[in-house]
C-alpha positions as CSV (number, residue, x, y, z in Angstrom):
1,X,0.0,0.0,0.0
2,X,1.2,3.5,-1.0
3,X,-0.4,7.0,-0.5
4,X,0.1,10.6,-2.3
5,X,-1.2,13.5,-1.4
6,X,-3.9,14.8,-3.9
7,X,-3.4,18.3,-3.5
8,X,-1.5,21.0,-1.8
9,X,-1.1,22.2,2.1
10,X,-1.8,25.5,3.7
11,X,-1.0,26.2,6.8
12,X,-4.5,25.5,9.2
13,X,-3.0,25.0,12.5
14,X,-3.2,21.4,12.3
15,X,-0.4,18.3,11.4
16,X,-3.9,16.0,10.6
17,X,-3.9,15.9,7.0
18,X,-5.7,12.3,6.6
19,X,-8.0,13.9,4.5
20,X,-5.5,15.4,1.8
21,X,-4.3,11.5,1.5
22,X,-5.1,9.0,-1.4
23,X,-4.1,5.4,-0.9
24,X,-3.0,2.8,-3.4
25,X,-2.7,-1.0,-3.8
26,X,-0.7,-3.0,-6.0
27,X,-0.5,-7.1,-6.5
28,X,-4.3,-7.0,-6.9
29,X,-5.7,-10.0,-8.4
30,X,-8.1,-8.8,-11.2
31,X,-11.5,-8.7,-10.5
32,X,-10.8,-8.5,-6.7
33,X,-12.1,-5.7,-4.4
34,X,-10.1,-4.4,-1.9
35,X,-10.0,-1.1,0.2
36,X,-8.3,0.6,2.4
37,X,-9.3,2.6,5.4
38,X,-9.0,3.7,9.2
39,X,-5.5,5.2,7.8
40,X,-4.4,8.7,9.5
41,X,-1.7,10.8,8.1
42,X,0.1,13.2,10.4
43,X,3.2,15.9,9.7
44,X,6.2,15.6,11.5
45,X,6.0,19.9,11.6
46,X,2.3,21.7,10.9
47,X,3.9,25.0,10.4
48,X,4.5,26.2,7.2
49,X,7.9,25.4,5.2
50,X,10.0,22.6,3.1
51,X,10.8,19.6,3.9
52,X,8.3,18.2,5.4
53,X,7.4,14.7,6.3
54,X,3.7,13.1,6.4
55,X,3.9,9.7,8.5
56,X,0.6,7.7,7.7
57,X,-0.3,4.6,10.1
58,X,-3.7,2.5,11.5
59,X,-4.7,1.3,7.9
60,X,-5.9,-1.9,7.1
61,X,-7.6,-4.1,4.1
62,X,-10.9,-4.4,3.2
63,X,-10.5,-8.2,1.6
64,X,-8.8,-11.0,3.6
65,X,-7.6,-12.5,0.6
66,X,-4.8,-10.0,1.5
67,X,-2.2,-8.6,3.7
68,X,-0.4,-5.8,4.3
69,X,3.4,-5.6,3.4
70,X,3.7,-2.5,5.8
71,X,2.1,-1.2,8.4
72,X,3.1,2.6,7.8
73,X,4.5,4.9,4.9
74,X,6.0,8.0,4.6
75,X,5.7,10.9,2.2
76,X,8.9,12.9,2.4
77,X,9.3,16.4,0.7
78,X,6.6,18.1,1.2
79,X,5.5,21.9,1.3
80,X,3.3,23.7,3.5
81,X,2.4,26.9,2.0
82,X,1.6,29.8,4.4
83,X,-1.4,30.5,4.7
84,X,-2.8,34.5,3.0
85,X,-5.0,36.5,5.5
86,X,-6.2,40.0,6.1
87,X,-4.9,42.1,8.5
88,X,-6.7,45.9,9.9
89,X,-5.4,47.8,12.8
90,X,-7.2,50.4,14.6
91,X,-6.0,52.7,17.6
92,X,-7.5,53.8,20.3
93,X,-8.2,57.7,21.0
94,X,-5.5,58.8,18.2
95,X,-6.0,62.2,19.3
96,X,-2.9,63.3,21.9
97,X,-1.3,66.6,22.9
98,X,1.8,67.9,21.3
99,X,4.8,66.5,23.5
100,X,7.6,66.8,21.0
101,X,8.0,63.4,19.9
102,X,6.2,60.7,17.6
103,X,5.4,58.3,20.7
104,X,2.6,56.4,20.4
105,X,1.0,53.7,22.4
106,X,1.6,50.3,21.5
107,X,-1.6,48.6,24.0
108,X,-3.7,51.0,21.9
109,X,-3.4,49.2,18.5
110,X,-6.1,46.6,18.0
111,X,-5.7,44.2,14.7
112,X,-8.9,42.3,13.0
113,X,-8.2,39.5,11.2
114,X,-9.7,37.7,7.7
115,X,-8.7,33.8,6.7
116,X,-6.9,33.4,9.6
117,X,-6.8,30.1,11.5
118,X,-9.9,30.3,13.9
119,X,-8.4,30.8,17.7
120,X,-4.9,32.6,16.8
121,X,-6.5,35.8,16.7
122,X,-6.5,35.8,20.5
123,X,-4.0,38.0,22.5
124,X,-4.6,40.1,19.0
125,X,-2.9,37.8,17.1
126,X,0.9,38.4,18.8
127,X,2.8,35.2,18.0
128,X,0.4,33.7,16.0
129,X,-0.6,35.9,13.5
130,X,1.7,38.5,13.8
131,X,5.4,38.4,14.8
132,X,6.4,41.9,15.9
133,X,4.4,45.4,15.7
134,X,5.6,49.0,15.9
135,X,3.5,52.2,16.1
136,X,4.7,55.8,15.9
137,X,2.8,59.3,14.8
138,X,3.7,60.7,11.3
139,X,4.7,64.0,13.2
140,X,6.0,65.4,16.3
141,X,4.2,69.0,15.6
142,X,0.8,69.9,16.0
143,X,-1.4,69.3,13.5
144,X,-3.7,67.1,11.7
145,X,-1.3,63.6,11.5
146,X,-1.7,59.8,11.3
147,X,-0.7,56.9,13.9
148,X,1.2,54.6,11.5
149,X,1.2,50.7,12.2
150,X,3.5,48.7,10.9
151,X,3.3,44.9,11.6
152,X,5.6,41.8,11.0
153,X,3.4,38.8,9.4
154,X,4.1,35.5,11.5
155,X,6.0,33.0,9.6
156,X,3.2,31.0,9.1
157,X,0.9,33.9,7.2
158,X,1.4,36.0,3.9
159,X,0.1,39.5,5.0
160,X,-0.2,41.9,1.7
161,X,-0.4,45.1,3.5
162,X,2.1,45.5,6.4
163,X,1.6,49.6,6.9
164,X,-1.8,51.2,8.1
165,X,-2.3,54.8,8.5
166,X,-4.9,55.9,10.7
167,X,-6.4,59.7,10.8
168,X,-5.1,61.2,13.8
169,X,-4.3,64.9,15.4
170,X,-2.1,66.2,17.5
171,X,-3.4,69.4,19.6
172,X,-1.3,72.3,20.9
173,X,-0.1,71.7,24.1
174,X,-2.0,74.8,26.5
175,X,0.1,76.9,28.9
176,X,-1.1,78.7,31.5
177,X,0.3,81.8,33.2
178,X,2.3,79.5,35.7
179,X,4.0,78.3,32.8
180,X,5.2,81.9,31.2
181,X,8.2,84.0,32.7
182,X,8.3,87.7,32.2
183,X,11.5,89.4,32.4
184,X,12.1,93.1,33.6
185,X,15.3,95.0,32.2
186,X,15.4,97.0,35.4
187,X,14.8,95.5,38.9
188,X,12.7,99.2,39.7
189,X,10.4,101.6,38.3
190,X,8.9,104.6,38.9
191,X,5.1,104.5,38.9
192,X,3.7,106.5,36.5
193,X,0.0,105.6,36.3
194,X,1.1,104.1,32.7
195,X,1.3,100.1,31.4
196,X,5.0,99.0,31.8
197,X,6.6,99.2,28.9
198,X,9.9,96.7,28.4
């Protein structure tokens, strides 16, 4: 008994690929029926890459007229294609004061996913999904601006777009009279009943 694989992986999350499997027997008498089932195959790696190995075991015949030669089979060489999905990022209150720099706030970035295997897009899909994020304003100054996300895909995902731009604004920091020093080129005056003058 031998097996192929009738089609190509993705990555789904799973090293069960029993159902991508057809079997094959030789030394059939013509005329004969037999069948093979209860067979499982299983990846030595589910994540995506070269190289891979699909170990298939539990099969037996159909006909007793027969027996098997062996028990398992392997598959060697095989590819597990990553797997494309959709990525959009948000952020949470992009509006923030003028402070001089382009910080932004990394816990306020939230990701939606599309195709993606159900469950990893928990804990927003960091280490799953998504290797490694960053997130930084366009601008230090004041002014209309745009958080910018820009995302590492997980080895196991294709992820077109890897920038988002998200409408943001940075306001003008306010400063009150505590904040403004006025200095006096003399230490005296005379009053004069008129507005100092510097």
């Amino acid at each position: 008994v031998s097996f192929s694989l009738s089609g190509s992986l993705t990555y789904d999350g799973s090293a069960d690929v029993t159902g991508d499997l057809s079997p094959s027997i030789d030394g059939i008498i013509a005329g004969d029926n037999v069948a093979v089932s209860g067979y499982t195959g299983t990846l030595n790696d589910k994540n995506a890459g070269d190289g891979r190995t699909i170990s298939v075991s539990g099969y037996s015949l159909s006909n007793a007229n027969y027996a098997l030669s062996n028990a398992t089979y392997q598959i060697t060489g095989i590819t597990v294609a990553k797997r494309a999905a959709s990525v959009n990022a948000s952020y949470t209150n992009p509006e923030k004061v003028f402070d001089g720099t382009t910080n932004a706030i990394k816990g306020n970035v939230q990701f939606g996913f599309v195709d993606q295997v159900k469950g990893e897009e928990a804990n927003n899909g960091i280490g799953t999904i998504i290797s490694a994020y960053a997130v930084a304003y366009s601008q230090s100054d004041a002014g209309n601006a745009f958080v910018i996300v820009t995302i590492t895909p997980h080895s196991n995902y294709t992820i077109t777009a890897t920038e988002y731009r998200i409408a943001a604004t940075i306001t003008a920091k306010p400063l009150n009279a505590s904040g403004i020093a006025l200095a006096l080129d003399n230490t005296s005056f005379v009053y004069s009943g008129d507005p100092y003058t510097p």
